[in-house]
C-alpha positions in Angstrom: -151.6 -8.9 -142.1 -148.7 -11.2 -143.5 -146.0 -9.2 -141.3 -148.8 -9.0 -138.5 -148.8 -12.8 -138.3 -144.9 -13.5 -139.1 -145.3 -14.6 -142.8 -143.6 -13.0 -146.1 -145.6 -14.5 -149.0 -149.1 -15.4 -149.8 -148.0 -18.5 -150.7 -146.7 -19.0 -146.9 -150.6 -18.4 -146.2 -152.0 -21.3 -147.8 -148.9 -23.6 -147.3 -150.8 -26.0 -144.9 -153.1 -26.6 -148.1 -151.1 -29.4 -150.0 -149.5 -28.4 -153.3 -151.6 -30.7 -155.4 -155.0 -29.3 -154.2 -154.1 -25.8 -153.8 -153.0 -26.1 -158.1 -152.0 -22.5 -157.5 -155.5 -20.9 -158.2 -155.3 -22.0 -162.1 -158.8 -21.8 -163.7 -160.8 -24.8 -164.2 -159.3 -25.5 -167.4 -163.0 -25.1 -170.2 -162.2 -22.8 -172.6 -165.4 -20.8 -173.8 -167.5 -23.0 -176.0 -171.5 -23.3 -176.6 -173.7 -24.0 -174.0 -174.1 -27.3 -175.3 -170.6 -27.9 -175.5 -170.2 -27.0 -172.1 -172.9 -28.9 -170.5 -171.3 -31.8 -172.6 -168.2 -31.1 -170.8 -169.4 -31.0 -167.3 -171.6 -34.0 -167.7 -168.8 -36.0 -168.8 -166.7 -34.4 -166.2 -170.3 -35.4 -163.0 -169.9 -39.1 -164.5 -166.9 -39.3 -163.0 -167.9 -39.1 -160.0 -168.3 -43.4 -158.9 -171.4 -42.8 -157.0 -173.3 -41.7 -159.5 -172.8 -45.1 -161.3 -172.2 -47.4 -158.2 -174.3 -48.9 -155.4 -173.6 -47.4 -152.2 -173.5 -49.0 -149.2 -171.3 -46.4 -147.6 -171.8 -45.3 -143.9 -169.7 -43.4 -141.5 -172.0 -40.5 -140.9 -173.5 -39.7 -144.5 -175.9 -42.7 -146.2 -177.9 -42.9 -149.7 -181.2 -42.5 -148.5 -183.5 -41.8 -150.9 -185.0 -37.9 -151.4 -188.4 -37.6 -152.3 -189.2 -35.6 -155.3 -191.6 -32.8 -153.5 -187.9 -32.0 -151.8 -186.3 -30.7 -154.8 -189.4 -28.6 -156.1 -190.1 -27.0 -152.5 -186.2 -26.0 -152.2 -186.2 -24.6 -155.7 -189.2 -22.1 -155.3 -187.7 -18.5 -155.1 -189.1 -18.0 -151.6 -186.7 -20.3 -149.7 -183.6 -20.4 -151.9 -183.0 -17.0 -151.9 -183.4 -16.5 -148.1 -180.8 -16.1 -146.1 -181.0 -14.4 -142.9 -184.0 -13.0 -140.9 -182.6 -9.3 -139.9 -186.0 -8.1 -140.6 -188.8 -10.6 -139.2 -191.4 -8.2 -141.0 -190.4 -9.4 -144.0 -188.7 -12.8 -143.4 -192.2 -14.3 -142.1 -192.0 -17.5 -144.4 -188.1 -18.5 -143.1 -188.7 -17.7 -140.1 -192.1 -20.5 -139.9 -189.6 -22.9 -141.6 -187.0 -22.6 -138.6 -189.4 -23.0 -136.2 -191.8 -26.0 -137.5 -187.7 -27.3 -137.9 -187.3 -26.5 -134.5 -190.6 -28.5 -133.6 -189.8 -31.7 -135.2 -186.5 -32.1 -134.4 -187.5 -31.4 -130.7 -190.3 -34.1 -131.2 -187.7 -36.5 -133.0 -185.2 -36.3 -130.4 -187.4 -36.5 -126.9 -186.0 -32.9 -126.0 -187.4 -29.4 -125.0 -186.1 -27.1 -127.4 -184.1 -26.9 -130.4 -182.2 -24.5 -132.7 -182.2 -23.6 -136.3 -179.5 -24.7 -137.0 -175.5 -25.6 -136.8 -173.2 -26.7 -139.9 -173.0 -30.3 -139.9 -173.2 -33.5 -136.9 -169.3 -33.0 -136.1 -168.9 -29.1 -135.5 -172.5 -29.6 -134.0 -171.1 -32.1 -131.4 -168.1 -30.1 -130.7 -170.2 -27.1 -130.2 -172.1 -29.5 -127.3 -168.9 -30.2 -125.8 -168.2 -26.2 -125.6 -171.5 -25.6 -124.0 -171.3 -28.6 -121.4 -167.9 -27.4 -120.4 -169.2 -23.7 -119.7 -172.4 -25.2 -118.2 -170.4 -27.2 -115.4 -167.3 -24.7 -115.4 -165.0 -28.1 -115.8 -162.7 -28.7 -118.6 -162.3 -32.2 -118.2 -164.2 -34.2 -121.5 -165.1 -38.0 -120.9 -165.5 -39.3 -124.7 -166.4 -42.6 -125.9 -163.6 -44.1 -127.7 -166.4 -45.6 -130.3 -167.3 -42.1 -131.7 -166.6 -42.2 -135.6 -163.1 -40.6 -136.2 -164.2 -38.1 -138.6 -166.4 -36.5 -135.6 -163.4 -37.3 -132.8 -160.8 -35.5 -135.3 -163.0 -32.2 -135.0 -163.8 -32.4 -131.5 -159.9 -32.7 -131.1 -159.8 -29.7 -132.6 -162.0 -27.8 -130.7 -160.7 -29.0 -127.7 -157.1 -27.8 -128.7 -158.2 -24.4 -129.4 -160.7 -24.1 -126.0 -157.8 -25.9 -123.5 -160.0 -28.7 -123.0 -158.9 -32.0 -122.0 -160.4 -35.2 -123.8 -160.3 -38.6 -121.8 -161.1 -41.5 -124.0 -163.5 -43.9 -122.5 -162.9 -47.5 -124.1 -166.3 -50.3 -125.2 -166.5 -53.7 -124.2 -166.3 -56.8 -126.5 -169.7 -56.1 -128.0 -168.9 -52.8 -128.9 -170.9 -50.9 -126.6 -169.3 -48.2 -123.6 -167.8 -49.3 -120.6 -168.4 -47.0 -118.3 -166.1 -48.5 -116.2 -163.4 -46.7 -117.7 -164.6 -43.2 -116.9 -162.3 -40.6 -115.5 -163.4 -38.9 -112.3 -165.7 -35.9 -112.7 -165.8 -34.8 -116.0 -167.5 -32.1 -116.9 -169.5 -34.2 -119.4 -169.6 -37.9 -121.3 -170.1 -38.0 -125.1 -171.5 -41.1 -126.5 -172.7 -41.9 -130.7 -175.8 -43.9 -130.9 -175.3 -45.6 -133.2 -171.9 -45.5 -132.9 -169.1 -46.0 -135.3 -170.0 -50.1 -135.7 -173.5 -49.2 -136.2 -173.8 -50.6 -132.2 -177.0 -49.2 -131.0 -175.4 -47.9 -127.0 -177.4 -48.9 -124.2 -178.4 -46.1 -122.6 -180.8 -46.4 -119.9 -179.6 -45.6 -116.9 -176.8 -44.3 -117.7 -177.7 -40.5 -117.0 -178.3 -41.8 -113.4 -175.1 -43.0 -112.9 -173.1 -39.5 -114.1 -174.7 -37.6 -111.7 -173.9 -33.8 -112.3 -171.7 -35.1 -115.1 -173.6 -34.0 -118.1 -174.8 -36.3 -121.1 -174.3 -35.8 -124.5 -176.1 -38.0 -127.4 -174.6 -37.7 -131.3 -177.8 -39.5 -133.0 -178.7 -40.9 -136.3 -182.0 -39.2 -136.7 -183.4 -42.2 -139.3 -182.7 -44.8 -136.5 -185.2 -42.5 -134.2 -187.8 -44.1 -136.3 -187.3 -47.0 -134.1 -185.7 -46.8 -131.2 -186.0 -44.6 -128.2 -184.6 -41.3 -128.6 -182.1 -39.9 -126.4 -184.1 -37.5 -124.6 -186.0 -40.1 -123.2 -183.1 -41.7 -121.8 -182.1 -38.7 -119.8 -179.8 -36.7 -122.1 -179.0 -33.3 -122.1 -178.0 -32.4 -125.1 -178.6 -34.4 -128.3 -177.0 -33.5 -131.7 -176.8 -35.6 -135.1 -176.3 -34.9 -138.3 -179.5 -34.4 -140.7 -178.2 -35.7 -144.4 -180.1 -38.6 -144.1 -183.5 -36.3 -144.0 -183.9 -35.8 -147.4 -180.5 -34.5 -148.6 -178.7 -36.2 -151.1 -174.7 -37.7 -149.8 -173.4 -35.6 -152.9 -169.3 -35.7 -152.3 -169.7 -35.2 -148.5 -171.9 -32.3 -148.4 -174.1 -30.1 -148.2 -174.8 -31.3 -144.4 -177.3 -30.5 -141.7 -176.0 -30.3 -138.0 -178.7 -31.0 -135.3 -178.7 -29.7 -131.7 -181.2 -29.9 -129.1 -181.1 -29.5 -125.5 -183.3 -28.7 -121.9 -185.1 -25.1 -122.0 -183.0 -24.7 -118.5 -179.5 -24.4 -121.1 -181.3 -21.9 -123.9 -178.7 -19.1 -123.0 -175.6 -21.8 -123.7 -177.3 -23.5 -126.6 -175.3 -22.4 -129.7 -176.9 -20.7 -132.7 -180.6 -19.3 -133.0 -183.9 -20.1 -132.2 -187.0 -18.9 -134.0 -190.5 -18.2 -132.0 -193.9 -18.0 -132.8 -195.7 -15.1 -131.5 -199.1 -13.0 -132.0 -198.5 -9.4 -133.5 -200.5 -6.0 -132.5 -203.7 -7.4 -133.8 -203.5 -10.4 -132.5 -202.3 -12.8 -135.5 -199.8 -15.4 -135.5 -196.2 -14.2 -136.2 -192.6 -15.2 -135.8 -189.6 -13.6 -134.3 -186.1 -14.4 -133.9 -186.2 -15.6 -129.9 -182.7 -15.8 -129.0 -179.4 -15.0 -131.0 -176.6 -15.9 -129.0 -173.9 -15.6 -131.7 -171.2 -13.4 -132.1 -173.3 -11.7 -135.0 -175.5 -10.1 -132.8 -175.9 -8.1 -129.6 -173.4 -11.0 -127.6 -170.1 -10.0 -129.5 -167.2 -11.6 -127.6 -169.9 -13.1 -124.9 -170.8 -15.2 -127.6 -171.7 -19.1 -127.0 -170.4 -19.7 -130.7 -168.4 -18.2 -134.0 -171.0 -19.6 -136.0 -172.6 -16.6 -137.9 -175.0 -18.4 -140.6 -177.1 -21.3 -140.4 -177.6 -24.6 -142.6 -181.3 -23.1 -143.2 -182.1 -24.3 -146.9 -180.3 -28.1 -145.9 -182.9 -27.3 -143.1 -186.0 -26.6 -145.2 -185.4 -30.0 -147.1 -185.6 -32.2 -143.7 -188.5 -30.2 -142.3 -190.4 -30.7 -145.8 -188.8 -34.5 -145.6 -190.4 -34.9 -141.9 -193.7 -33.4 -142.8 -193.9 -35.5 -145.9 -193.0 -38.8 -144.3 -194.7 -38.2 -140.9 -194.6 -40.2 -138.2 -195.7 -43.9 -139.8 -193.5 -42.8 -142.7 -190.4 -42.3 -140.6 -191.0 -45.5 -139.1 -192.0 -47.6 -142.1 -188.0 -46.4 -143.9 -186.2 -47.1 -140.7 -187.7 -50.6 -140.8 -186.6 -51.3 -144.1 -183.3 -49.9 -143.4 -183.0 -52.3 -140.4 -184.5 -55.0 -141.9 -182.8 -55.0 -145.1 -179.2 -54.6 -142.8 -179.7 -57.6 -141.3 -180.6 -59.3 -144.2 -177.2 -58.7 -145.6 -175.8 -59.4 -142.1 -177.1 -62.6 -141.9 -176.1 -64.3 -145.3 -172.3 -62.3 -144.6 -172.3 -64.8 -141.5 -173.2 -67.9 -143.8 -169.7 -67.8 -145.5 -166.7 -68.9 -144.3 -164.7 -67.1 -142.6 -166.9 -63.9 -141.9 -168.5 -63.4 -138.5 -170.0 -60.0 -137.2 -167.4 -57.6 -134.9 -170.0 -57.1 -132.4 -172.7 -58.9 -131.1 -174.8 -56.1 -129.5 -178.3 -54.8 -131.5 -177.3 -52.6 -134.4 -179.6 -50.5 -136.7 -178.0 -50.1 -140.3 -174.6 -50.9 -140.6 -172.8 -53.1 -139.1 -169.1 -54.2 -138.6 -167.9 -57.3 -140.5 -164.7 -59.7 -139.6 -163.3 -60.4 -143.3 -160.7 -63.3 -144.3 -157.7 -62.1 -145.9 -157.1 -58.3 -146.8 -160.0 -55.9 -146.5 -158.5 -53.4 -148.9 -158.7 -56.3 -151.7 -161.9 -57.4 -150.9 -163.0 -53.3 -150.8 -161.5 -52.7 -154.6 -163.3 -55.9 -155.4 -166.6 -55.0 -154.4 -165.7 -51.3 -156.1 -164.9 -53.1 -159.6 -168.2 -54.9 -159.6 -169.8 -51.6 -158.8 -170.4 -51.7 -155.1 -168.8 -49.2 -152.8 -167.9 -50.0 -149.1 -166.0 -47.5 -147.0 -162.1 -48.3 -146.6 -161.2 -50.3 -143.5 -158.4 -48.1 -142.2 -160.9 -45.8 -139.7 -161.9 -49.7 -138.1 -158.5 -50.6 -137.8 -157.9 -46.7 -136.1 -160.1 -48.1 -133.6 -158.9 -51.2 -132.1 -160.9 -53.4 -135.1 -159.0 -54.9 -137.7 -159.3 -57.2 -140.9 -163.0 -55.9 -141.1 -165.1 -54.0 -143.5 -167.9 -51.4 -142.5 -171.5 -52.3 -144.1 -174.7 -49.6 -144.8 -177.7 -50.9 -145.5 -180.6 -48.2 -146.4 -184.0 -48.2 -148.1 -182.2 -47.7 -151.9 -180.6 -51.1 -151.8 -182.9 -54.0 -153.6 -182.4 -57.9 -152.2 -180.9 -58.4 -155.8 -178.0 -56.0 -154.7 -177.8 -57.2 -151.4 -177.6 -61.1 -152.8 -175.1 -59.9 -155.3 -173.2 -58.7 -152.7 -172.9 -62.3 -151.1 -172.0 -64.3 -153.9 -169.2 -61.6 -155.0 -167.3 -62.1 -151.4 -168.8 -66.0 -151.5 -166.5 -66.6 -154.3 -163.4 -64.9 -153.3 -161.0 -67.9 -152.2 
């Protein structure tokens, strides 16, 4: 394979992997000791870890929501962790429910027809989007919203590399929103983030109207859908998001849960699988894989996607999530996330020298203007035990001298006042 590719080593393999994390396969360094000596060791080694310790008000696509406890027991029953993949719907009856009442809700959530079960993460879900929209129009020409977060445009720049796609960057106006008077002619599709990376909820009615055969493409927040419109009420074709904030715990970036949903018309483009219900020889209710469109089964190289698993116990925790919530649930967090946002939004603005980026509606988090250096005020905020995302993805996009804020249900008013009088003070 080495001489195949034009490599001599096995070190020439991994050489894009830098040195220092690569640490040349060494083991992880605890000798063999007790059990108890080796918990020891590895709690020691988890308290590390500054969010463990530290209030979060991180954003930028993952968010310390908090996880009800009926989460953890349901993932932990034998039945779903050991599941993987439904080969054999005979047997798989109980994963095969769960993809498809996940199917349901998130279909419900997002105001569109169908949905699938599932994709890896928001990012790779959104570049998998842009794949289908391109083969749908037969038009490799991308319109993208210059106020996607970075972390999702650094993937999608990826995938467009790879598939010869080309991206045109469409810029926002002075309240952070998109102007669509920026658009390149007759691309095969526009991707916008709602919220976006400010937090900035887009306005997006009417907008489908104006693309015309250009297709639309939502990335979505799914707590913020506790409140505000969802996409596919608003004329979007495809809607993707990513699903950590539905029960699943930030952890160091991961586990995620991608989300794609789309019009019944694009089934045979829609990446991934979808699970159906259907009535067996007798007549009783049963489920069945409906349509596999990955490489791993019958479409081979016709494939719509590479993706040959599924984020299906990341999926069991938000359908138990949603069904334990339900609807007045869902909305009764997201107004405490909103509310609790603005709170903090709102005494920021009473000190001197802080103003908000953007004046448009936002949901929770929000884009702050900061006197002095950002980075200081950051590590400052870190020291007293408050962790705010680094400012260098704002000033990426056009914003700087500002700090990035997330607001969600876990944070108390004590926190949030806290917060205040630590940047209050700072001279």
């Amino acid at each position: 394979m080495l001489e195949a590719i034009g490599l001599s080593s096995l070190d020439d393999l991994f050489r894009d992997i830098p040195e220092a994390v690569r640490s040349r396969f060494e083991p992880l360094g605890i000798p063999g000791r007790s059990e108890q000596e080796v918990a020891g060791e590895f709690a020691a080694l988890a308290s590390a870890n500054a969010a463990s310790t530290k209030a979060s008000l991180l954003g930028g696509g993952v968010y310390d929501h908090y996880s009800p406890s009926i989460i953890g027991h349901m993932l932990s029953r034998t039945e779903f962790y050991t599941a993987y993949t439904p080969y054999q719907p005979e047997i798989s009856q109980g994963t095969l429910s769960v993809m498809f009442e996940f199917q349901t809700l998130i279909a419900e959530l997002t105001g569109m027809e169908i949905a699938n079960a599932s994709m890896y993460d928001g990012a790779t879900s959104l570049a998998e989007a842009m794949l289908m929209a391109s083969r749908i129009r037969r038009n490799t020409k991308i319109a993208v919203s210059k106020s996607l977060l970075p972390a999702y445009r650094r993937v999608l720049d990826t995938y467009a590399w790879a598939a010869d796609l080309e991206l045109c960057e469409v810029p926002f106006d002075t309240a952070g929103r998109l102007d669509l008077s920026g658009m390149p002619e007759d691309p095969a599709v526009l991707i916008v983030q709602s919220p976006n990376a400010f937090g900035v909820i887009e306005s997006l009615a009417g907008v489908k109207d104006q693309l015309g055969d250009t297709l639309l493409i939502v990335s979505t927040y799914p707590m913020s859908l506790g409140l505000i419109e969802p996409p596919g009420a608003l004329g979007a074709d495809i809607v993707t998001g990513e699903g950590q904030s539905l029960g699943l715990p930030m952890g160091f970036g991961g586990p995620l849960l991608g989300l794609f949903a789309t019009k019944k018309a694009y089934l045979r483009q829609m990446p991934g699988r979808v699970a159906g219900r259907t009535v067996d020889s007798e007549g009783a209710t049963g489920y069945a894989m409906a349509a596999q469109t990955r490489e791993q089964h019958i479409r081979r190289e016709r494939a719509t996607s590479n993706i040959c698993t599924n984020s299906a116990l990341c999926a069991l925790a938000a359908t138990v999530y949603l069904a334990t919530v339900g609807a007045d649930g869902l909305r009764h967090v997201a107004r405490l996330n909103h509310d609790k946002a603005h709170y903090l939004a709102e005494k920021l603005c009473e000190l001197d020298g802080y103003d908000l980026a953007f004046d448009a509606p936002f949901f929770n988090e929000f884009v702050v203007r900061v006197p002095g250096d950002p980075e200081g005020l950051r590590q400052m905020l870190d020291q007293a035990g408050f962790l705010v995302g680094g400012s260098e993805d704002l000033a990426s996009l056009g914003v700087p001298n500002a700090l990035r804020f997330a607001v969600t249900e876990s944070r108390t008013r004590e926190e949030l006042d806290r917060v205040v009088r630590l940047l209050g003070g700072v001279r």
